[in-house]
mmCIF file as Biopython writes it, N, C-alpha, C and O atoms, coordinates in Angstrom:
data_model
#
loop_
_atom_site.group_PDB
_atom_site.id
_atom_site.type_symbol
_atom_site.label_atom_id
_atom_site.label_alt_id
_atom_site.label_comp_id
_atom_site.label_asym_id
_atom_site.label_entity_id
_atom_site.label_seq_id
_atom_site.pdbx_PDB_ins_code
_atom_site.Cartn_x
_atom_site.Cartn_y
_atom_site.Cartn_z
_atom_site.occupancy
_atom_site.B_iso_or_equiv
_atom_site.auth_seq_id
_atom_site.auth_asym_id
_atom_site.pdbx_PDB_model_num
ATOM 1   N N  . UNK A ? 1  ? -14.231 -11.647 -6.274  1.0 0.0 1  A 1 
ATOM 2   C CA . UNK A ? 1  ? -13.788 -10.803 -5.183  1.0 0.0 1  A 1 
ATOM 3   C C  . UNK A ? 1  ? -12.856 -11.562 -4.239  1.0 0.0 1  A 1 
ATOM 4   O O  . UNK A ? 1  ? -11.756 -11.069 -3.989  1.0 0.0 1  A 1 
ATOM 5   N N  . UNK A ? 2  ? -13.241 -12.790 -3.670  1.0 0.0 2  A 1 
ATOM 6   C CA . UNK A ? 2  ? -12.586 -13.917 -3.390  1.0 0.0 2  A 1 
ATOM 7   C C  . UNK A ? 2  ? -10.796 -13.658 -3.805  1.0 0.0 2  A 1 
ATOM 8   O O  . UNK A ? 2  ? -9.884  -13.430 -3.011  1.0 0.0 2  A 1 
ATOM 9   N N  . UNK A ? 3  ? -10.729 -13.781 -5.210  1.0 0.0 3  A 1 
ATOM 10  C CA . UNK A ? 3  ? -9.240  -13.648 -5.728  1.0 0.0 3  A 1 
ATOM 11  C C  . UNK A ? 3  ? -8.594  -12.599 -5.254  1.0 0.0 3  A 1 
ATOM 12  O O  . UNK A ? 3  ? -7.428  -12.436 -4.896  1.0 0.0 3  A 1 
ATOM 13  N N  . UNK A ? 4  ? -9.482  -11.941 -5.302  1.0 0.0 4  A 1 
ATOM 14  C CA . UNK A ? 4  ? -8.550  -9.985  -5.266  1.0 0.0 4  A 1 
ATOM 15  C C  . UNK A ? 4  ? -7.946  -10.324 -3.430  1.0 0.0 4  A 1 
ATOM 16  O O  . UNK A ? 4  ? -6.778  -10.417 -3.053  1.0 0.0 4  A 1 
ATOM 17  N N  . UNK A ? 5  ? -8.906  -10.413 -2.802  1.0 0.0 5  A 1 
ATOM 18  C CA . UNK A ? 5  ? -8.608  -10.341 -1.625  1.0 0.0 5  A 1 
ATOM 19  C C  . UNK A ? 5  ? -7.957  -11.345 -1.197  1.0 0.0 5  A 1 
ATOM 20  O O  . UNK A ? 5  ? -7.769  -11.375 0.019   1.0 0.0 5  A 1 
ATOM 21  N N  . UNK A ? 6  ? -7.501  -12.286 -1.895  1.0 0.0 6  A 1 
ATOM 22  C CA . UNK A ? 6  ? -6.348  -13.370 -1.234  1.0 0.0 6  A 1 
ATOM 23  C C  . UNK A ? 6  ? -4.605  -13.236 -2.275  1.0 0.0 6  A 1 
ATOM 24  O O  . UNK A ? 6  ? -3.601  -13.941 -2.182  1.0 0.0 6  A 1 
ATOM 25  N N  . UNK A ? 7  ? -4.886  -12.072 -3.157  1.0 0.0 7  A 1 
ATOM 26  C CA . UNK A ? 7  ? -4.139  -11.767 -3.689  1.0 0.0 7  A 1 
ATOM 27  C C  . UNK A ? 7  ? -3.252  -10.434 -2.462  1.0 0.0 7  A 1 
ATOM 28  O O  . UNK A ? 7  ? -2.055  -10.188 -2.309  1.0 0.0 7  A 1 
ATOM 29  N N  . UNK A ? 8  ? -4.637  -9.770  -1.721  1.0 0.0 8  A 1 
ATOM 30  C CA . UNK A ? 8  ? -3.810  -8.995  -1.118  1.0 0.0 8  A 1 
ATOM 31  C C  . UNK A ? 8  ? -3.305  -9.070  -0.308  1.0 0.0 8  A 1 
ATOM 32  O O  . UNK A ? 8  ? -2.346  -8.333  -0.074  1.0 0.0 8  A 1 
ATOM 33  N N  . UNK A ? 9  ? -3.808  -10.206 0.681   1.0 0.0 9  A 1 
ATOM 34  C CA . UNK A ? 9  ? -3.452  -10.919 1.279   1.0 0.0 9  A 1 
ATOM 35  C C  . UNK A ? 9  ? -1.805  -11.224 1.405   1.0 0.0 9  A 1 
ATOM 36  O O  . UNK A ? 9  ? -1.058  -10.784 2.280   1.0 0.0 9  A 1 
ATOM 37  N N  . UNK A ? 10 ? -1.446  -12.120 0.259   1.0 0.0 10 A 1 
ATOM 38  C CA . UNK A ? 10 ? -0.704  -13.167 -0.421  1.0 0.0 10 A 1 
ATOM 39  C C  . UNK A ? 10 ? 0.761   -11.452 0.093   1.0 0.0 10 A 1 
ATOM 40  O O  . UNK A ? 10 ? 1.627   -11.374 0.965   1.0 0.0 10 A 1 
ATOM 41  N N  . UNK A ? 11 ? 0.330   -10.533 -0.921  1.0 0.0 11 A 1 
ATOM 42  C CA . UNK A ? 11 ? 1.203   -9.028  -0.701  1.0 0.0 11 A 1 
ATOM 43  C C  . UNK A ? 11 ? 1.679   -8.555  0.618   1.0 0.0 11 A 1 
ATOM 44  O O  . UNK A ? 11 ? 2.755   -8.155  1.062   1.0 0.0 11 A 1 
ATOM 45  N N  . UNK A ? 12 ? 0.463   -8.749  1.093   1.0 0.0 12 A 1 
ATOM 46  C CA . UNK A ? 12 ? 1.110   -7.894  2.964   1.0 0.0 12 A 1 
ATOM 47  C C  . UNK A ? 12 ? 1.707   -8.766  3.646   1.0 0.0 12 A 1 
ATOM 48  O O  . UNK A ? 12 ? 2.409   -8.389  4.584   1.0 0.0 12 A 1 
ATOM 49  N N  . UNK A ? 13 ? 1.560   -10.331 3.309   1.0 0.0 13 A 1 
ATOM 50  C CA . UNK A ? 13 ? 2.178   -11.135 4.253   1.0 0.0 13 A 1 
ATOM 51  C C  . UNK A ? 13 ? 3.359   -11.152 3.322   1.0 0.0 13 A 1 
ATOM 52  O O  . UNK A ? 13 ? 4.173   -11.696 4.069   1.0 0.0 13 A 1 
ATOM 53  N N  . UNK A ? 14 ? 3.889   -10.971 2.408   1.0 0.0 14 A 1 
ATOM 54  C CA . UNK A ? 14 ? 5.229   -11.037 1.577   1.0 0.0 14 A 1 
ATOM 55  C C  . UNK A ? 14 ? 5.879   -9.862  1.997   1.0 0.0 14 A 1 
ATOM 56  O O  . UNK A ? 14 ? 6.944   -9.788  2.608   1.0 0.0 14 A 1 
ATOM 57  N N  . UNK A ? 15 ? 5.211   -9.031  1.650   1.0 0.0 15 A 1 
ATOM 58  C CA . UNK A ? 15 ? 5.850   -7.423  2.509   1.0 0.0 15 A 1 
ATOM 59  C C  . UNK A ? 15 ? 6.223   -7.576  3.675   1.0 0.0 15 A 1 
ATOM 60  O O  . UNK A ? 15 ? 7.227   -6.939  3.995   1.0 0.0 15 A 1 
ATOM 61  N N  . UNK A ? 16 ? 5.651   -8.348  4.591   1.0 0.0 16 A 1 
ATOM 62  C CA . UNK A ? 16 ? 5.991   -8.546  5.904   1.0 0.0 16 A 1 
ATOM 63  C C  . UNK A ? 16 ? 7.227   -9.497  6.354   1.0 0.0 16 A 1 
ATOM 64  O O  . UNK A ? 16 ? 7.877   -9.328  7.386   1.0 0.0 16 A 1 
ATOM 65  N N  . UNK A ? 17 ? 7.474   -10.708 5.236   1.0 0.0 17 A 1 
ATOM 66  C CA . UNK A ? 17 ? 8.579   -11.230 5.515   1.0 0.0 17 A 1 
ATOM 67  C C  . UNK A ? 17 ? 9.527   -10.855 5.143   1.0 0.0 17 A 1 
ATOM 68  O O  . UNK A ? 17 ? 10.404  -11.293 5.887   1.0 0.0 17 A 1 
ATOM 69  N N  . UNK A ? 18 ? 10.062  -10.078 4.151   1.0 0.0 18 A 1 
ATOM 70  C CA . UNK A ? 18 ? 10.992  -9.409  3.882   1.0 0.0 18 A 1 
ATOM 71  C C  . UNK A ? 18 ? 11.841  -8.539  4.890   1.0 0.0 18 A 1 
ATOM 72  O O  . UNK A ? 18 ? 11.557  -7.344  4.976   1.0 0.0 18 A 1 
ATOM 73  N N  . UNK A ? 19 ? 12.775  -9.012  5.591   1.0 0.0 19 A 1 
ATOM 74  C CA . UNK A ? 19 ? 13.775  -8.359  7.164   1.0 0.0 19 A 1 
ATOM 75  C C  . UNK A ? 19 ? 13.838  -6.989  6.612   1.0 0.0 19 A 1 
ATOM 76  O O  . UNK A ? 19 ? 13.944  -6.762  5.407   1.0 0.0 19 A 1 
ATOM 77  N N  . UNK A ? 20 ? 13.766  -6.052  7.561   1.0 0.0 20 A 1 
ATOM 78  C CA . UNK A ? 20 ? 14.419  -4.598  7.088   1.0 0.0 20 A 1 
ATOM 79  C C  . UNK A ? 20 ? 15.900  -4.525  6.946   1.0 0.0 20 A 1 
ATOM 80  O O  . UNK A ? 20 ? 16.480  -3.787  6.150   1.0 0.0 20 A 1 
ATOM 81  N N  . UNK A ? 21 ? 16.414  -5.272  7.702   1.0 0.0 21 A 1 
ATOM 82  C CA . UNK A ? 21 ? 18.104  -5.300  7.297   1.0 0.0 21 A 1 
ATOM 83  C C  . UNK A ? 21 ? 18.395  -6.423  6.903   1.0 0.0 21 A 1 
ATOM 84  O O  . UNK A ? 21 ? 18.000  -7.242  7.732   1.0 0.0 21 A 1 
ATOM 85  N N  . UNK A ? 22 ? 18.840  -6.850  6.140   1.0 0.0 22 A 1 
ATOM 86  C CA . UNK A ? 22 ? 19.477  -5.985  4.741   1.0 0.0 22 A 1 
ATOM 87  C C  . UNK A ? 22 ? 18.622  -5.457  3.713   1.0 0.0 22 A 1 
ATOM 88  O O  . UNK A ? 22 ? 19.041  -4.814  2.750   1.0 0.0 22 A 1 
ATOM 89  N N  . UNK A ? 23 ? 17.463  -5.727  3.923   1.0 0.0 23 A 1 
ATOM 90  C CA . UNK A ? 23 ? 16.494  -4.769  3.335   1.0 0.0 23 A 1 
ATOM 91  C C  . UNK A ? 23 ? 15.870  -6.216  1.931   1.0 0.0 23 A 1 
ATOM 92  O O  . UNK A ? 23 ? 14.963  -5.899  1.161   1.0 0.0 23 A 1 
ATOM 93  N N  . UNK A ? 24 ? 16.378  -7.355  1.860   1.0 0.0 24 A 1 
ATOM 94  C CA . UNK A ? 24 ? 16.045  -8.307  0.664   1.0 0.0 24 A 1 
ATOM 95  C C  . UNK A ? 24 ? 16.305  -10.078 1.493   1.0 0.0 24 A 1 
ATOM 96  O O  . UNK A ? 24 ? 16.787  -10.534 2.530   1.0 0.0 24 A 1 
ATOM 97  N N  . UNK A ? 25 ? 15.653  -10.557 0.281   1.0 0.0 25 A 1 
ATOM 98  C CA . UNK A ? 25 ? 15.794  -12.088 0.789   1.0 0.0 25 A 1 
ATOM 99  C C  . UNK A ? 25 ? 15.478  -12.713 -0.619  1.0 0.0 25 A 1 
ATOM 100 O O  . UNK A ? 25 ? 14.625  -12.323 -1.417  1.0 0.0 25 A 1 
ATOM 101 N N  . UNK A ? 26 ? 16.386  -13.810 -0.756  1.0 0.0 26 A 1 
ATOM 102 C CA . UNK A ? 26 ? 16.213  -14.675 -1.939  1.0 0.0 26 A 1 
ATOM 103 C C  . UNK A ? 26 ? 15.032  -15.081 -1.899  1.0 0.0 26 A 1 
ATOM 104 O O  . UNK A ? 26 ? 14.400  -15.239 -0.855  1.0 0.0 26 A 1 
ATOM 105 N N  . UNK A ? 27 ? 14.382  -15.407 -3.640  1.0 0.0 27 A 1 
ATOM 106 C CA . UNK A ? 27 ? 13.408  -15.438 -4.054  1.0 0.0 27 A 1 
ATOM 107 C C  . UNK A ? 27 ? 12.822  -17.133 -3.306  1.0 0.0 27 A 1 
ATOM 108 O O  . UNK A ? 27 ? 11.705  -17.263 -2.805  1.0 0.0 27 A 1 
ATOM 109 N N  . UNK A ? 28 ? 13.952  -18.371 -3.405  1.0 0.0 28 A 1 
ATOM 110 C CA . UNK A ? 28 ? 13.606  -19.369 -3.156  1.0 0.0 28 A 1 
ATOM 111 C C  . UNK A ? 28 ? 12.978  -19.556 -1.305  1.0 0.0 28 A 1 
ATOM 112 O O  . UNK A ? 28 ? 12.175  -20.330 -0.783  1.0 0.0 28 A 1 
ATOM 113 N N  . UNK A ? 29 ? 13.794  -18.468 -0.795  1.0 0.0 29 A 1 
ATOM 114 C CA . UNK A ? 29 ? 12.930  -18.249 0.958   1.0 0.0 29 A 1 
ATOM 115 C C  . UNK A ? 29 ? 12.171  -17.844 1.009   1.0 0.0 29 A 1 
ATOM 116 O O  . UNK A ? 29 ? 11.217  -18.214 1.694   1.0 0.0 29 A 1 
ATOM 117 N N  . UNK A ? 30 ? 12.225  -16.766 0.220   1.0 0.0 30 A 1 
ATOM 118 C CA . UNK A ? 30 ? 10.552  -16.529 0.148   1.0 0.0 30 A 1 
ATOM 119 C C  . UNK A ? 30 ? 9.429   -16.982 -0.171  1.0 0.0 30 A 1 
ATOM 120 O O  . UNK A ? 30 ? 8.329   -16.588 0.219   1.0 0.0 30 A 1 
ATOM 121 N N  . UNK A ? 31 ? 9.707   -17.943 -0.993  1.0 0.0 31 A 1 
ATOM 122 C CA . UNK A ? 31 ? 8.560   -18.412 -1.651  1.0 0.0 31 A 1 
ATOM 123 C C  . UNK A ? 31 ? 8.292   -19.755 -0.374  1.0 0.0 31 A 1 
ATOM 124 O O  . UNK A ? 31 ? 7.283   -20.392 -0.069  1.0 0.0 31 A 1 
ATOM 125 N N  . UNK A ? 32 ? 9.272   -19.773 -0.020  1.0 0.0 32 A 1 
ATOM 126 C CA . UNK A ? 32 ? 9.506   -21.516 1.337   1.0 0.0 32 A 1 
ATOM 127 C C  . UNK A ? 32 ? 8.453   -20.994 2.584   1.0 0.0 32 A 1 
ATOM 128 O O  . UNK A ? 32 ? 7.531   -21.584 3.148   1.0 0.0 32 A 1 
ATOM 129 N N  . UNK A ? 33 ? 8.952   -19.771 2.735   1.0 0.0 33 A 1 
ATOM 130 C CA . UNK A ? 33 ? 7.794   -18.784 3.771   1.0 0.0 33 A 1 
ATOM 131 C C  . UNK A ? 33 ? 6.427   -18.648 3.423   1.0 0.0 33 A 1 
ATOM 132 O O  . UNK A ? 33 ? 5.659   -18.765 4.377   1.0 0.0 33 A 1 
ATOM 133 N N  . UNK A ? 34 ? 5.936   -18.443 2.365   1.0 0.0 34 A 1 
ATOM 134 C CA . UNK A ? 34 ? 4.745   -18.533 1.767   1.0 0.0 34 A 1 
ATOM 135 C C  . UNK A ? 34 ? 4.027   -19.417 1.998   1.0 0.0 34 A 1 
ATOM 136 O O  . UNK A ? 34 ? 2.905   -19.388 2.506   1.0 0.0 34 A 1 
ATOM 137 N N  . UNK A ? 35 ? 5.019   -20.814 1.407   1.0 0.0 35 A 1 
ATOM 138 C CA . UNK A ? 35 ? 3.945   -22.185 1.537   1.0 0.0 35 A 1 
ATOM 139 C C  . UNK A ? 35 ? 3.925   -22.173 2.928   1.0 0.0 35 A 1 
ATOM 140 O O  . UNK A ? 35 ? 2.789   -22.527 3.245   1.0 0.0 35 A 1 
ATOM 141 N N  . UNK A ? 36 ? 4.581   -21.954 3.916   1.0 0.0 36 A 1 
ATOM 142 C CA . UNK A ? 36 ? 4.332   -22.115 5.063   1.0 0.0 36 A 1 
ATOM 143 C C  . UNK A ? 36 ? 3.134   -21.095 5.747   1.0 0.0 36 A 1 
ATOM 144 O O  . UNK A ? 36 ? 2.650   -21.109 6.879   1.0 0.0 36 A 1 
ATOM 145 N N  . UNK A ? 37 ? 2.972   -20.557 5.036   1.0 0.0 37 A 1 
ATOM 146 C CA . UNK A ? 37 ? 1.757   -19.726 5.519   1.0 0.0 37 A 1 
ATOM 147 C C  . UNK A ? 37 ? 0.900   -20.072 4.241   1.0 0.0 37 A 1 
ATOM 148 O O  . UNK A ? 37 ? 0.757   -19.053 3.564   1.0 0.0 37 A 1 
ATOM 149 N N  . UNK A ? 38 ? 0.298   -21.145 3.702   1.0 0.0 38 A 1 
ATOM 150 C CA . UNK A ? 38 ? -0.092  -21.475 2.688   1.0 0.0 38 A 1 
ATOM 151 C C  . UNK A ? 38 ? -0.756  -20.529 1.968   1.0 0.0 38 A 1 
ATOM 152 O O  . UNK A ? 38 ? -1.982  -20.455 2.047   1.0 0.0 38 A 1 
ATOM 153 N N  . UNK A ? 39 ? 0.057   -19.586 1.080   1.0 0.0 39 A 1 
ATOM 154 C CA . UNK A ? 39 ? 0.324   -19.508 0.032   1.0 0.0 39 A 1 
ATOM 155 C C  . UNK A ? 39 ? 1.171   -19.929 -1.220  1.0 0.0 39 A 1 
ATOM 156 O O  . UNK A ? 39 ? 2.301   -19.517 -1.481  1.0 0.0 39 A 1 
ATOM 157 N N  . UNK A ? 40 ? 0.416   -20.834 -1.957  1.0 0.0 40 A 1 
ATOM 158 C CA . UNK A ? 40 ? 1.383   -21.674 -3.824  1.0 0.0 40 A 1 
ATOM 159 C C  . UNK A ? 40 ? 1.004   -20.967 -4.525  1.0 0.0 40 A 1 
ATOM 160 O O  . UNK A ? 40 ? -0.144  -20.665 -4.852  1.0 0.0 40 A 1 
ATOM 161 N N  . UNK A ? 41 ? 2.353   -20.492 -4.949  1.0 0.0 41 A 1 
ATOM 162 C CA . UNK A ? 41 ? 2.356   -19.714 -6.105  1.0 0.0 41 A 1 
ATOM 163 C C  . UNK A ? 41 ? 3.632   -20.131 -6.998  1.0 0.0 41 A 1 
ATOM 164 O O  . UNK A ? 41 ? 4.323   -21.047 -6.553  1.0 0.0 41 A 1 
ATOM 165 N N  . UNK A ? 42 ? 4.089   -19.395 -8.509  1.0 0.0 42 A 1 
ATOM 166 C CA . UNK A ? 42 ? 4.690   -19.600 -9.022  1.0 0.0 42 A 1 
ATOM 167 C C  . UNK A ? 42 ? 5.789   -18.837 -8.499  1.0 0.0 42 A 1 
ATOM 168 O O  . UNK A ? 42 ? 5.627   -17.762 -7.922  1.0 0.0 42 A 1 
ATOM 169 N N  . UNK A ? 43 ? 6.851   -19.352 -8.682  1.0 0.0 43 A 1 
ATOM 170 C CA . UNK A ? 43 ? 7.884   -18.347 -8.846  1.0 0.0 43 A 1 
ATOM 171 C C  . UNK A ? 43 ? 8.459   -17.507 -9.783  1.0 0.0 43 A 1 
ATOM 172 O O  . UNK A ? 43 ? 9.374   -16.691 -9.670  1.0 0.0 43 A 1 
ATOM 173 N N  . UNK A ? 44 ? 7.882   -17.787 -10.583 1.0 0.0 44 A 1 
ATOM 174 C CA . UNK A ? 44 ? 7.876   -16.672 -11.820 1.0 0.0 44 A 1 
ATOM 175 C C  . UNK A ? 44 ? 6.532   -15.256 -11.515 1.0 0.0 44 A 1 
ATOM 176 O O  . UNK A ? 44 ? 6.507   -14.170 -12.094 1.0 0.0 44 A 1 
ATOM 177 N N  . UNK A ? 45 ? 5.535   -15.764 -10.430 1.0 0.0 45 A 1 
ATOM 178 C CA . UNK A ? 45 ? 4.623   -14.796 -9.844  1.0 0.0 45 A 1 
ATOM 179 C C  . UNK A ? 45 ? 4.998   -14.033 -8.630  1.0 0.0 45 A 1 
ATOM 180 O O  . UNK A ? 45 ? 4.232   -13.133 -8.286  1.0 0.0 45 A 1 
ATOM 181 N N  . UNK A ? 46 ? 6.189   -14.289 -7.850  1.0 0.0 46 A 1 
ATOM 182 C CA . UNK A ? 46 ? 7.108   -14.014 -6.664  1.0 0.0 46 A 1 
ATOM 183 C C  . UNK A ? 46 ? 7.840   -12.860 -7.477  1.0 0.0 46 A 1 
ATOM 184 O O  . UNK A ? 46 ? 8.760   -12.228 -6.958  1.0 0.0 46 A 1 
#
């Protein structure tokens, strides 16, 4: 249960960094934002 819920986690805070204008952000900032809110993940899982 643990997983699920740091998976959803991992989602709303990704949803959340994504700017509304221009509406996208490269995969490599995003993933830079993540670890900074420690979430590691793959980038092939991004």
């Amino acid at each position: 249960m643990s997983e699920m819920r740091d998976t959803l986690f991992r989602y709303l805070t990704l949803l959340q960094l994504i700017p509304r204008y221009p509406g996208r952000a490269s995969t490599p900032v995003l993933k830079e934002k993540l670890a900074e809110r420690v979430f590691q993940i793959d980038t092939r899982s991004l």
